[in-house]
PyMOL Python script that loads the backbone (N, CA, C, O; Angstrom):
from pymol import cmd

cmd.read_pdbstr("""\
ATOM      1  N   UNK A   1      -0.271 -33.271  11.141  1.00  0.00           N
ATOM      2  CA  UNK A   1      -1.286 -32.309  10.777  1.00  0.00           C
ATOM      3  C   UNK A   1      -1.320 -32.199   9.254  1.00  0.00           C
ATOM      4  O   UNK A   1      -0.237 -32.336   8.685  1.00  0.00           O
ATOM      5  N   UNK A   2      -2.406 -31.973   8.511  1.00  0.00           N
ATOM      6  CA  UNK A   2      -2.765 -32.097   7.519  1.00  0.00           C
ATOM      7  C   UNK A   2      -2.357 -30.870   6.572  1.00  0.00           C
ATOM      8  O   UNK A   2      -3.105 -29.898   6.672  1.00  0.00           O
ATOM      9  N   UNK A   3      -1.210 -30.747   5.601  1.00  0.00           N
ATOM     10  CA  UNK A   3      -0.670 -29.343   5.298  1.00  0.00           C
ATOM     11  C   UNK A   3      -2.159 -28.724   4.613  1.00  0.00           C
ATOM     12  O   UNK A   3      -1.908 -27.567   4.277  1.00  0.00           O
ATOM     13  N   UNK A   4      -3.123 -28.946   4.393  1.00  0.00           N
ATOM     14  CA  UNK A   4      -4.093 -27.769   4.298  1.00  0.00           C
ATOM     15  C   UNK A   4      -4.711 -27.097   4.932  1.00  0.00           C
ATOM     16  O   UNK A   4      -5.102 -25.948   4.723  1.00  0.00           O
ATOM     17  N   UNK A   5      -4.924 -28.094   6.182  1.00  0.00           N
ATOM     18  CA  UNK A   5      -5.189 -27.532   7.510  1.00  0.00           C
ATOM     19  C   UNK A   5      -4.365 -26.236   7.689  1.00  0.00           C
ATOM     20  O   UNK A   5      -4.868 -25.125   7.517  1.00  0.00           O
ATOM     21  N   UNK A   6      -2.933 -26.450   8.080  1.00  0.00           N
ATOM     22  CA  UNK A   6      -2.321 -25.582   7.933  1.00  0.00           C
ATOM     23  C   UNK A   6      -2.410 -24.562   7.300  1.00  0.00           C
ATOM     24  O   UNK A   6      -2.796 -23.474   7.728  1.00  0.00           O
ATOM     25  N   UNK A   7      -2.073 -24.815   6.268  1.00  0.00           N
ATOM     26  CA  UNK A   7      -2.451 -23.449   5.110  1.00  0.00           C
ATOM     27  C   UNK A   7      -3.983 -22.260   5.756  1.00  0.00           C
ATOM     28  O   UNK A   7      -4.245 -21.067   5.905  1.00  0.00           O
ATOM     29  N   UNK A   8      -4.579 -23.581   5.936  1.00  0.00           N
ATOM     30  CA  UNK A   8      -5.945 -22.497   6.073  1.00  0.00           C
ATOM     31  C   UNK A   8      -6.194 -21.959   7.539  1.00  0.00           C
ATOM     32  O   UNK A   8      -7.298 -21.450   7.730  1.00  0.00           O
ATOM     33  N   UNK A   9      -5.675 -21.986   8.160  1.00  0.00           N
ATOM     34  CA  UNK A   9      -5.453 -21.860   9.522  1.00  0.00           C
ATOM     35  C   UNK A   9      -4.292 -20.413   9.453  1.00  0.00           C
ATOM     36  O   UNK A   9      -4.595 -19.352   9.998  1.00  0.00           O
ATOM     37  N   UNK A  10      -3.066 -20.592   8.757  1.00  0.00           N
ATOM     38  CA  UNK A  10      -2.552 -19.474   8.644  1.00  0.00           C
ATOM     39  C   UNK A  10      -2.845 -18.321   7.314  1.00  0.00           C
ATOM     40  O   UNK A  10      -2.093 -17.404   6.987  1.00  0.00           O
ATOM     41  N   UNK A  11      -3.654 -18.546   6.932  1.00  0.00           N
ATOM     42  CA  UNK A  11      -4.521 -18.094   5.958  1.00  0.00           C
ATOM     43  C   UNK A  11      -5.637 -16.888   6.988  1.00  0.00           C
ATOM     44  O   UNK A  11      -5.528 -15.668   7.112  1.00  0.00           O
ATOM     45  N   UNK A  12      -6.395 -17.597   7.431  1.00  0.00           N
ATOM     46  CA  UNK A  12      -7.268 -16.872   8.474  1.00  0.00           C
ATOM     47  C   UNK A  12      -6.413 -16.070   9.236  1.00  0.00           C
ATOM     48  O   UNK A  12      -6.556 -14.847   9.252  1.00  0.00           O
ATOM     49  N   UNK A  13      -5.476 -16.682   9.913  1.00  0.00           N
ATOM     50  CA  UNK A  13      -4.792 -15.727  10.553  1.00  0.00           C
ATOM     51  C   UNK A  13      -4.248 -14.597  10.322  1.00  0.00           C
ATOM     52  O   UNK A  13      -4.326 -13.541  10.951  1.00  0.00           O
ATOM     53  N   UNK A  14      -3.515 -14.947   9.097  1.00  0.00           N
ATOM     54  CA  UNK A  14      -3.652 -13.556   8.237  1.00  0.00           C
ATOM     55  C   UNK A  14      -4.783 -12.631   7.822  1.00  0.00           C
ATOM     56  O   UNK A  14      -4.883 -11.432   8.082  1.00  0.00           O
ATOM     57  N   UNK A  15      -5.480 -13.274   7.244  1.00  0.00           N
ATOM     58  CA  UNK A  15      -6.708 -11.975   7.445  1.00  0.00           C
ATOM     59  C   UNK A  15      -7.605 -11.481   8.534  1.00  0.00           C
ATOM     60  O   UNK A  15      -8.550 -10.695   8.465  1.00  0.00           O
ATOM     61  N   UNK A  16      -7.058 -12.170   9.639  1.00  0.00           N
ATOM     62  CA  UNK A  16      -7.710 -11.405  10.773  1.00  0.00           C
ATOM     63  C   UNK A  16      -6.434 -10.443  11.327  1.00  0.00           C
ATOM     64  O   UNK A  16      -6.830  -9.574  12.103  1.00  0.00           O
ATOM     65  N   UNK A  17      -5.496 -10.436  11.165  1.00  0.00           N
ATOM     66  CA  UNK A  17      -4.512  -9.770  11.390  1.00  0.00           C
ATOM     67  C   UNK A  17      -4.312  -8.837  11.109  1.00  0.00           C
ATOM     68  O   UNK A  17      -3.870  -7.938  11.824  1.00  0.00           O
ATOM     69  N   UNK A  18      -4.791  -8.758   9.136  1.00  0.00           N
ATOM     70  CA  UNK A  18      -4.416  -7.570   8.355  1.00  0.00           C
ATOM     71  C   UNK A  18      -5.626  -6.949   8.970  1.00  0.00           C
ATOM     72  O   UNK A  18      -5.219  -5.838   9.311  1.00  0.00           O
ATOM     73  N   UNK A  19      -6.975  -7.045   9.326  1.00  0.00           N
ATOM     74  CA  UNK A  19      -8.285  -7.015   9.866  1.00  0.00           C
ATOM     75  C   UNK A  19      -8.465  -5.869  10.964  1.00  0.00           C
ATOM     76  O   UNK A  19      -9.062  -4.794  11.032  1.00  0.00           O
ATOM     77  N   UNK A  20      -7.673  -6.619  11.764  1.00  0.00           N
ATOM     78  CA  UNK A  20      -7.784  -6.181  12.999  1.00  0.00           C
ATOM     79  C   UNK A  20      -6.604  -5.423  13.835  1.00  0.00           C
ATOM     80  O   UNK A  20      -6.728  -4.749  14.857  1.00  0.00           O
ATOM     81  N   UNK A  21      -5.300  -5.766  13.023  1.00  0.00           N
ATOM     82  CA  UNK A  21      -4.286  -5.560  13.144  1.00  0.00           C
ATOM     83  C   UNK A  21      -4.026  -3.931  12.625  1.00  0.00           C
ATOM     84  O   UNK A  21      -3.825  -2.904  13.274  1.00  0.00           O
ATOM     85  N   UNK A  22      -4.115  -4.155  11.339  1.00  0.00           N
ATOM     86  CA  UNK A  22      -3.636  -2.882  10.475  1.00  0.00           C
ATOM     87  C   UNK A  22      -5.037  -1.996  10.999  1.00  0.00           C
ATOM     88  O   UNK A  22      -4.821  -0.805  10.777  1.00  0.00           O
ATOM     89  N   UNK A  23      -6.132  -2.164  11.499  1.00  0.00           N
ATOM     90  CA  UNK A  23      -6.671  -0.727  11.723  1.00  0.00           C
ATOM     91  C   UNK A  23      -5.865  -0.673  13.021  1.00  0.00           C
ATOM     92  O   UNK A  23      -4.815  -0.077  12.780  1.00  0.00           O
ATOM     93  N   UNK A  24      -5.934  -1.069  14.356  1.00  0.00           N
ATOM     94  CA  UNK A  24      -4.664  -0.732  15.382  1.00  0.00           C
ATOM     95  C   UNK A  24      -3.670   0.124  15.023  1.00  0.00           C
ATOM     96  O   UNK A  24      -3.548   1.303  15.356  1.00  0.00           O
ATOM     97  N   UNK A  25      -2.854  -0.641  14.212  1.00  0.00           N
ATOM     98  CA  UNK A  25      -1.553   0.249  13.629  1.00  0.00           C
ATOM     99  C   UNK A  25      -2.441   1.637  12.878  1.00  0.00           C
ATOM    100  O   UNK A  25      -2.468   2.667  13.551  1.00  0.00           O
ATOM    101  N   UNK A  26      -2.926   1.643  11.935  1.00  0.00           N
ATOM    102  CA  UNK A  26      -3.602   2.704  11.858  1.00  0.00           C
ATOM    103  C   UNK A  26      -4.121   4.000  12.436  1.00  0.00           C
ATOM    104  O   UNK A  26      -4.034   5.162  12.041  1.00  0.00           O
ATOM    105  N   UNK A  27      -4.666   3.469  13.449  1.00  0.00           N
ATOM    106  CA  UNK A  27      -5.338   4.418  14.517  1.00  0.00           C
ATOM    107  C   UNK A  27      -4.378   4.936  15.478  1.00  0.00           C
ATOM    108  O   UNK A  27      -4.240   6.114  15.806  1.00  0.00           O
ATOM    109  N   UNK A  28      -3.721   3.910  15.898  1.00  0.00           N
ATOM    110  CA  UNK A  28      -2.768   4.518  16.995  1.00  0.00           C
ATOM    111  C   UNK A  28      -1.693   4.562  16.818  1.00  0.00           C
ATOM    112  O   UNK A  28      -1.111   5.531  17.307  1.00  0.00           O
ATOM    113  N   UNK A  29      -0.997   3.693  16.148  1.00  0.00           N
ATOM    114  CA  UNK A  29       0.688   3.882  15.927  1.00  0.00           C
ATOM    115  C   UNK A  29       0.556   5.633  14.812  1.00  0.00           C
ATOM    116  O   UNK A  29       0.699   6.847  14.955  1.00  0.00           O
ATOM    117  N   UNK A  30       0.239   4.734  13.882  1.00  0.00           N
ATOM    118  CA  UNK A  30       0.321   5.954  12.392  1.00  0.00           C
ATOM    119  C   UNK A  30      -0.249   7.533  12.315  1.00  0.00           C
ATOM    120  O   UNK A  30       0.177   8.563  11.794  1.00  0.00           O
ATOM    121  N   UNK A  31      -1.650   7.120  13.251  1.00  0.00           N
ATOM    122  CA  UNK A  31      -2.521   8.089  13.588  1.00  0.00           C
ATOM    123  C   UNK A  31      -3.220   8.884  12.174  1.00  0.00           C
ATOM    124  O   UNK A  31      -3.409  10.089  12.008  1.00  0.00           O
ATOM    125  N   UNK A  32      -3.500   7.806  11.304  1.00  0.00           N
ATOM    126  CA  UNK A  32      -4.159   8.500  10.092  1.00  0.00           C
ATOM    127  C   UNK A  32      -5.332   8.883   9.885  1.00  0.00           C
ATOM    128  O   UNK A  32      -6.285   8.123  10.056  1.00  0.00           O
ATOM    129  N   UNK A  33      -5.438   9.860   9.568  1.00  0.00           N
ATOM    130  CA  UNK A  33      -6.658  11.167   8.838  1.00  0.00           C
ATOM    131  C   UNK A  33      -7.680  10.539   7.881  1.00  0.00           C
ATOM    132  O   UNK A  33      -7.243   9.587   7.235  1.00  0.00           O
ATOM    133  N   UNK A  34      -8.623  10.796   7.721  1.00  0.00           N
ATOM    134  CA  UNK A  34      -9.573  10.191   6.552  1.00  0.00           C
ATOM    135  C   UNK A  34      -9.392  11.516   5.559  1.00  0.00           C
ATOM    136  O   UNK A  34      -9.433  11.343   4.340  1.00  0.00           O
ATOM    137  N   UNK A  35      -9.195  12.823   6.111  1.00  0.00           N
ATOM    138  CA  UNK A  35      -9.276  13.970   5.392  1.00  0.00           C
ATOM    139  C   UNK A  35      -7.806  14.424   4.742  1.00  0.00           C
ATOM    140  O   UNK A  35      -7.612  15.389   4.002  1.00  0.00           O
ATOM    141  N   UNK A  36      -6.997  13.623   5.143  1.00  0.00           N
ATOM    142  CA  UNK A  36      -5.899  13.974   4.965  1.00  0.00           C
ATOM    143  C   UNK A  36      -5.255  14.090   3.214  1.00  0.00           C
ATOM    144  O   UNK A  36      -5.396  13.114   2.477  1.00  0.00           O
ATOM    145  N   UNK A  37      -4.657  15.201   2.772  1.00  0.00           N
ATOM    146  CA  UNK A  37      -4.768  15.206   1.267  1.00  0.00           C
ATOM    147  C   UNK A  37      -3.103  15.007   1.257  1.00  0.00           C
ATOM    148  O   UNK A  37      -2.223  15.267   2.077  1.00  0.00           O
ATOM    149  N   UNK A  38      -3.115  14.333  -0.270  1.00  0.00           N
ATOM    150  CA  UNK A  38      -1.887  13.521  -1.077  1.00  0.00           C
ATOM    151  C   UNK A  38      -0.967  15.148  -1.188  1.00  0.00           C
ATOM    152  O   UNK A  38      -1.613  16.193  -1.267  1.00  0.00           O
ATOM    153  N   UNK A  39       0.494  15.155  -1.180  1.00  0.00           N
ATOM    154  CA  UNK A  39       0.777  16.149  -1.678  1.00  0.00           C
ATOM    155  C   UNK A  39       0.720  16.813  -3.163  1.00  0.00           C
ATOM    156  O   UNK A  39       1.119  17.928  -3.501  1.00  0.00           O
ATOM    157  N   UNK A  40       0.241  16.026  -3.774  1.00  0.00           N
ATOM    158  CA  UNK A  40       0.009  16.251  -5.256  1.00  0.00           C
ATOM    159  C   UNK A  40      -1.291  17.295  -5.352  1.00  0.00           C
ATOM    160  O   UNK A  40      -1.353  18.362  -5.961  1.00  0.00           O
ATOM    161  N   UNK A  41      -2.098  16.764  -4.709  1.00  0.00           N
ATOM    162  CA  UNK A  41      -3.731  17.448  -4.433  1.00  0.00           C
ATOM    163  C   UNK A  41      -3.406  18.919  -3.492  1.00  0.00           C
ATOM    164  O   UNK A  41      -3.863  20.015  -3.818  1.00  0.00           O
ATOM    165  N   UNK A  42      -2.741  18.746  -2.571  1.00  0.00           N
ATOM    166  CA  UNK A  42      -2.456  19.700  -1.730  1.00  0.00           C
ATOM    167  C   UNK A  42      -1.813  21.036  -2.208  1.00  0.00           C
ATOM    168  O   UNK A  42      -2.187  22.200  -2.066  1.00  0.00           O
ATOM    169  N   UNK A  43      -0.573  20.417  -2.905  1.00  0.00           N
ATOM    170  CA  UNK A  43       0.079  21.429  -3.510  1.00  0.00           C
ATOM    171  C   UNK A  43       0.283  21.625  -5.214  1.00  0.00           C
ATOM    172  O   UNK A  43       1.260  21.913  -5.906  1.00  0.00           O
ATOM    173  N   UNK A  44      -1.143  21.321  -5.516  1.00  0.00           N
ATOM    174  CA  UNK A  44      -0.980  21.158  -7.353  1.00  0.00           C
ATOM    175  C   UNK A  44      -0.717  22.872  -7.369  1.00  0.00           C
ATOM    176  O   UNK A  44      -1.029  23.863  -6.709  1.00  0.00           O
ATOM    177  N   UNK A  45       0.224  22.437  -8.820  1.00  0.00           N
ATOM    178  CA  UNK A  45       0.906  23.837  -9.618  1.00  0.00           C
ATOM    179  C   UNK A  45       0.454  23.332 -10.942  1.00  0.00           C
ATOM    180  O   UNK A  45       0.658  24.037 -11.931  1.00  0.00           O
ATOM    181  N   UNK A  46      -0.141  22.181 -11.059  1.00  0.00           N
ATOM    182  CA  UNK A  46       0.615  21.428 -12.859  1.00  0.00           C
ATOM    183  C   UNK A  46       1.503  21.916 -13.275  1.00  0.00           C
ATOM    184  O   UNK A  46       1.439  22.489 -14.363  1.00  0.00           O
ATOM    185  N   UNK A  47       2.824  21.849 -12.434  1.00  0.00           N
ATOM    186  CA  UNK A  47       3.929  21.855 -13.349  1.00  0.00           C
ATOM    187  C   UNK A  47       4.973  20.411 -12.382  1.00  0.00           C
ATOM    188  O   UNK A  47       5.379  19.399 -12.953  1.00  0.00           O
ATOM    189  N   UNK A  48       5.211  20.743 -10.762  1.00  0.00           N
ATOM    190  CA  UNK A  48       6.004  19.713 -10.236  1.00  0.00           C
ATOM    191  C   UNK A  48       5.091  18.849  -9.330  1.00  0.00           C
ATOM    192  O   UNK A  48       5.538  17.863  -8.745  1.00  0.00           O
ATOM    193  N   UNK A  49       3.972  19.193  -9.242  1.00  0.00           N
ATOM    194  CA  UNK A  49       2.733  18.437  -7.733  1.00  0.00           C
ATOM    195  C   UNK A  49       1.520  18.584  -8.924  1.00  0.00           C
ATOM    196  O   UNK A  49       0.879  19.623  -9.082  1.00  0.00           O
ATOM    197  N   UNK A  50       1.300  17.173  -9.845  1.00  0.00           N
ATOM    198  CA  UNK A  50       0.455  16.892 -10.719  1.00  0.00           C
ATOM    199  C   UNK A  50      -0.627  15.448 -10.322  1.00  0.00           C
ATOM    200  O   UNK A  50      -0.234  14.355 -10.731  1.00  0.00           O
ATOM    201  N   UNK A  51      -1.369  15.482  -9.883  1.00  0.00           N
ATOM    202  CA  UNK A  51      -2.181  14.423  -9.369  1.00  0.00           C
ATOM    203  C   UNK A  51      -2.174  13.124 -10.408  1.00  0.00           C
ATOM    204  O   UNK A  51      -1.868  13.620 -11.492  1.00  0.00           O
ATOM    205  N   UNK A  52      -2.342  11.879 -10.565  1.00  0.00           N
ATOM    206  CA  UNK A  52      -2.123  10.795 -11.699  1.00  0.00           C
ATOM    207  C   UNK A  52      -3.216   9.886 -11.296  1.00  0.00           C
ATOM    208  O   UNK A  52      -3.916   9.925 -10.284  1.00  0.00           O
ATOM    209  N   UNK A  53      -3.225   9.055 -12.298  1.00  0.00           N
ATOM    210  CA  UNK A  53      -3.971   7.694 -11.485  1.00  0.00           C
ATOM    211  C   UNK A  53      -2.933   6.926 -10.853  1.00  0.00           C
ATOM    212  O   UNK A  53      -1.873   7.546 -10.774  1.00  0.00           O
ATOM    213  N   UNK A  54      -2.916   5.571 -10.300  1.00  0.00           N
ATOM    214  CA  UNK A  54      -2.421   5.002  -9.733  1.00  0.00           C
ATOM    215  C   UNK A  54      -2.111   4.069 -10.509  1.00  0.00           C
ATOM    216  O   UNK A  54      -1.523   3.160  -9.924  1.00  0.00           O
ATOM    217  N   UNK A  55      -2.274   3.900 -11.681  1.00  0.00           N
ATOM    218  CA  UNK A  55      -1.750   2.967 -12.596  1.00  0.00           C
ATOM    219  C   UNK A  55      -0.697   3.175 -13.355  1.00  0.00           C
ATOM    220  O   UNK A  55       0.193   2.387 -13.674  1.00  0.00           O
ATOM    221  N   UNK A  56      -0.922   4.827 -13.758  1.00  0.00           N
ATOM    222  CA  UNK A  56       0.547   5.110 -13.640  1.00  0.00           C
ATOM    223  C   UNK A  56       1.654   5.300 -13.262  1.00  0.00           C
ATOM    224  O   UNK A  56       2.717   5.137 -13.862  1.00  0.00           O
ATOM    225  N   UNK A  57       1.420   5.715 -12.069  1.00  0.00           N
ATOM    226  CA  UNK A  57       2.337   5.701 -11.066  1.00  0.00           C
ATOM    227  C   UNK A  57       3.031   4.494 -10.264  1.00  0.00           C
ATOM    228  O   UNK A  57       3.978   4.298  -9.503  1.00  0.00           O
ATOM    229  N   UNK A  58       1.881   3.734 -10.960  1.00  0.00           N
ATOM    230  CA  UNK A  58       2.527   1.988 -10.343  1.00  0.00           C
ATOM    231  C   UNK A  58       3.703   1.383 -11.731  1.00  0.00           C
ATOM    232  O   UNK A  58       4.589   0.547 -11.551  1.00  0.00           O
ATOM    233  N   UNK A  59       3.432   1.982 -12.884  1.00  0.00           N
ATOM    234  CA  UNK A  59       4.210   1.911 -13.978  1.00  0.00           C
ATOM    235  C   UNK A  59       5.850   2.471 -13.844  1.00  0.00           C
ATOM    236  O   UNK A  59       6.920   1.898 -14.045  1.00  0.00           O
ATOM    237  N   UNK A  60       5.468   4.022 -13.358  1.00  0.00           N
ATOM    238  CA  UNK A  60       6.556   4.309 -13.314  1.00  0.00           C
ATOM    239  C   UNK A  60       7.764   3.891 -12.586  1.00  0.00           C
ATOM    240  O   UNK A  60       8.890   3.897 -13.083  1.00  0.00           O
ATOM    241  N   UNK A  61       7.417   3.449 -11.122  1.00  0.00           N
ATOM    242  CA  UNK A  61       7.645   2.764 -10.175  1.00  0.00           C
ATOM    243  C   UNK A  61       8.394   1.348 -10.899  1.00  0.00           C
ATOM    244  O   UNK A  61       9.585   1.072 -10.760  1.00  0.00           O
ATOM    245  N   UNK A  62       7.608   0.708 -11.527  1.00  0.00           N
ATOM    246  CA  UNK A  62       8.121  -0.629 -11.932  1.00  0.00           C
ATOM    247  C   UNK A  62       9.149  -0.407 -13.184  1.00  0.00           C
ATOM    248  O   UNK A  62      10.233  -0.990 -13.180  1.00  0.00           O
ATOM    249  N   UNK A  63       8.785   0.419 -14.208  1.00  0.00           N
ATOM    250  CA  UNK A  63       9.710   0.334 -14.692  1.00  0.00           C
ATOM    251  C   UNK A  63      11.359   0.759 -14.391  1.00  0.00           C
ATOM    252  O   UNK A  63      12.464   0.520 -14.880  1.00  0.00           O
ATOM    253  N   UNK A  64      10.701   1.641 -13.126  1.00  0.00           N
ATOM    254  CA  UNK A  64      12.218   2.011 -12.825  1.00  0.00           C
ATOM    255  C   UNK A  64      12.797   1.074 -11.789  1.00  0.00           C
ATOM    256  O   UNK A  64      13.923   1.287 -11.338  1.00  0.00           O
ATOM    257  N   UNK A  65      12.107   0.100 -11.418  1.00  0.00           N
ATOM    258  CA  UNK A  65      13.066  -0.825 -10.724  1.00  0.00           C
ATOM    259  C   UNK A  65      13.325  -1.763 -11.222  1.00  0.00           C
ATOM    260  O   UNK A  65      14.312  -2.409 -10.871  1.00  0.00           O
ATOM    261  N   UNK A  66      12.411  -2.200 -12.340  1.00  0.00           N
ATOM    262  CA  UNK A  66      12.696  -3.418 -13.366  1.00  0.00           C
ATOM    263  C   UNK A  66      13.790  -2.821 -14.215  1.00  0.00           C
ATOM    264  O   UNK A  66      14.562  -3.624 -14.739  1.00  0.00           O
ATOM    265  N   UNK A  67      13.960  -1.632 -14.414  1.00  0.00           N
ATOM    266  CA  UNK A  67      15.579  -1.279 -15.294  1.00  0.00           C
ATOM    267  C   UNK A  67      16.870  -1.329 -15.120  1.00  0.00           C
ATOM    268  O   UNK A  67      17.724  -1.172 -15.992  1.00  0.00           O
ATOM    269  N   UNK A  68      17.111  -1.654 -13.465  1.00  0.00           N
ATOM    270  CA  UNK A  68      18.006  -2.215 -12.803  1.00  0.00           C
ATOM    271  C   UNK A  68      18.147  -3.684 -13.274  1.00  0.00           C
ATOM    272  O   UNK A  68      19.244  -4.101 -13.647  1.00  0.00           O
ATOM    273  N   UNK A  69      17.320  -4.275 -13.263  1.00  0.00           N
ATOM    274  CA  UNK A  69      17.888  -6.062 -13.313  1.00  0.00           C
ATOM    275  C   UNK A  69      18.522  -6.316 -14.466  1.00  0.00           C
ATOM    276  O   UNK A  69      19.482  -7.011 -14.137  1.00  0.00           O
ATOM    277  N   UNK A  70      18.542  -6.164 -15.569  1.00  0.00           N
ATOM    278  CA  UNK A  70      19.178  -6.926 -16.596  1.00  0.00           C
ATOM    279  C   UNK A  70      21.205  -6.270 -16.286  1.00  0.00           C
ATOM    280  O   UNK A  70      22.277  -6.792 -16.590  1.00  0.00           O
ATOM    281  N   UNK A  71      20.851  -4.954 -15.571  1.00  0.00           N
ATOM    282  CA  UNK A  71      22.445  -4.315 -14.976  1.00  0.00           C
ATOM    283  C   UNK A  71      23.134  -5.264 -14.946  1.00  0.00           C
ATOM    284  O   UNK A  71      24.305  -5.166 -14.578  1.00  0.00           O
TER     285      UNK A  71
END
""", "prot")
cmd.dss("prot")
cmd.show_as("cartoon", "prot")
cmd.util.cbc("prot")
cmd.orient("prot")
């Protein structure tokens, strides 16, 4: 079999999976809300529950696990 074949074959499969799959898990395992609010939004004080973008919060995240490796 032709490894691109391959590739693209489990390629599709994957996105019909994440597709069709993850709303399943969604709906019925997880049982998630469309209305459902972040605890930041829910319980803002601006002082400990401060809403962010997600770019920062993807920062903070990385830098604090990228500060482990050079350990």
């Amino acid at each position: 079999m032709n490894s691109l074949l391959l590739t693209v074959l489990a390629m599709a499969g994957y996105v019909l999976a994440y597709r069709f799959y993850g709303r399943f898990l969604g709906r019925k395992l997880f049982r998630l809300q469309a209305d459902f609010l972040m605890p930041s939004h829910e319980f803002k004080d601006g002082v400990d529950y401060v809403p962010t973008k997600r770019h920062i919060i993807f920062g903070h995240h990385f830098t604090t696990i990228a500060g482990l490796g050079p350990i």
